[in-house]
C-alpha positions as CSV (number, residue, x, y, z in Angstrom):
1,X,3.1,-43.8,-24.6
2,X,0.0,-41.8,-26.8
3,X,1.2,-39.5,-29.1
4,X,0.4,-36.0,-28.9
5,X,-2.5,-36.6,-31.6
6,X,-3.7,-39.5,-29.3
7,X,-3.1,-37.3,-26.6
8,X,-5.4,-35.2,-27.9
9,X,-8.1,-37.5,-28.2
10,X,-8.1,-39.4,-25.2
11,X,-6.7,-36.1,-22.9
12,X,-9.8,-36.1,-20.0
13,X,-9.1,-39.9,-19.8
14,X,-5.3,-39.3,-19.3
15,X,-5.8,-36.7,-16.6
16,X,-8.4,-39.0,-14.8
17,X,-5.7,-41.5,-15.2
18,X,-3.0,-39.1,-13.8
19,X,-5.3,-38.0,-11.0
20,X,-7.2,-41.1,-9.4
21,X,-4.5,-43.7,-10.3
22,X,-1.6,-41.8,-9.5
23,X,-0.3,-42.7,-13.3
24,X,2.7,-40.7,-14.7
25,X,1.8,-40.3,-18.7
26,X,4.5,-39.8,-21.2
27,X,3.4,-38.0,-24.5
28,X,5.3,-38.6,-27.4
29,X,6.4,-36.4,-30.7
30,X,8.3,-38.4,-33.2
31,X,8.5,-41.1,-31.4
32,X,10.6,-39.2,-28.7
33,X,9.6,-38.4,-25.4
34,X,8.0,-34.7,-25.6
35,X,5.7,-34.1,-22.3
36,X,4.4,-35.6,-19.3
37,X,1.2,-35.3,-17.3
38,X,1.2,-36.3,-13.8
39,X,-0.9,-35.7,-10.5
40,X,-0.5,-32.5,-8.5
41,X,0.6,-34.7,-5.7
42,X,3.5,-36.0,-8.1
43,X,4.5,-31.9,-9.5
44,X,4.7,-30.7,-6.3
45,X,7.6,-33.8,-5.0
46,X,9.3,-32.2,-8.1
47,X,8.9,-29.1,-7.5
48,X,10.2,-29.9,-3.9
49,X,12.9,-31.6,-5.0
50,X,13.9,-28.5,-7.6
51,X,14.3,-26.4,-4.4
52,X,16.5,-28.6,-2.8
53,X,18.6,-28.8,-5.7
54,X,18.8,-25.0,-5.9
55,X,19.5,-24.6,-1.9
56,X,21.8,-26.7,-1.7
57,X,23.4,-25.6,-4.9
58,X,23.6,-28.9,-6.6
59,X,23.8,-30.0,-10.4
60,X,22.1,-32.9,-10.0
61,X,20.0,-35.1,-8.1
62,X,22.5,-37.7,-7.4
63,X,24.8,-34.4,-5.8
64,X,22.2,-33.9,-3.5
65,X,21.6,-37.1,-2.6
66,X,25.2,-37.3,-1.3
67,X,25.4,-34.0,0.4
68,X,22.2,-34.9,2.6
69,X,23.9,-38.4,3.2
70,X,27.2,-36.2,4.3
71,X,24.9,-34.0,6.3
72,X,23.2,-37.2,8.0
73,X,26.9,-38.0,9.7
């Protein structure tokens, strides 16, 4: 995980890496987890995934996950 000063310096490199390899990039500050890059294709599950949450008024993504299995039967 680069640092947000490594970040900095390698940042076209991580989006190509994001992009054409599909990798998900964790940037760091302190030595904790601070930001991510990731592929469009990768924000826009998430974003899916947020408006499921909100439909279907859940509080988490294991809530939903049960409610669709319930809605399955």
């Amino acid at each position: 995980m680069p640092t947000i000063a490594e970040a900095r310096q390698t940042f076209t490199d991580l989006l190509g890496r994001a992009h054409y390899k599909g990798e998900r990039i964790d940037i760091t500050r302190r030595h904790t987890p601070y930001a991510a890059i990731v592929s469009v294709e990768d924000r826009e599950k998430l974003d899916d995934v947020d408006k499921l949450l909100r439909e279907w008024k859940c509080a988490s993504l294991e809530e939903l996950r049960e409610r669709l299995k319930a809605a399955k039967k």
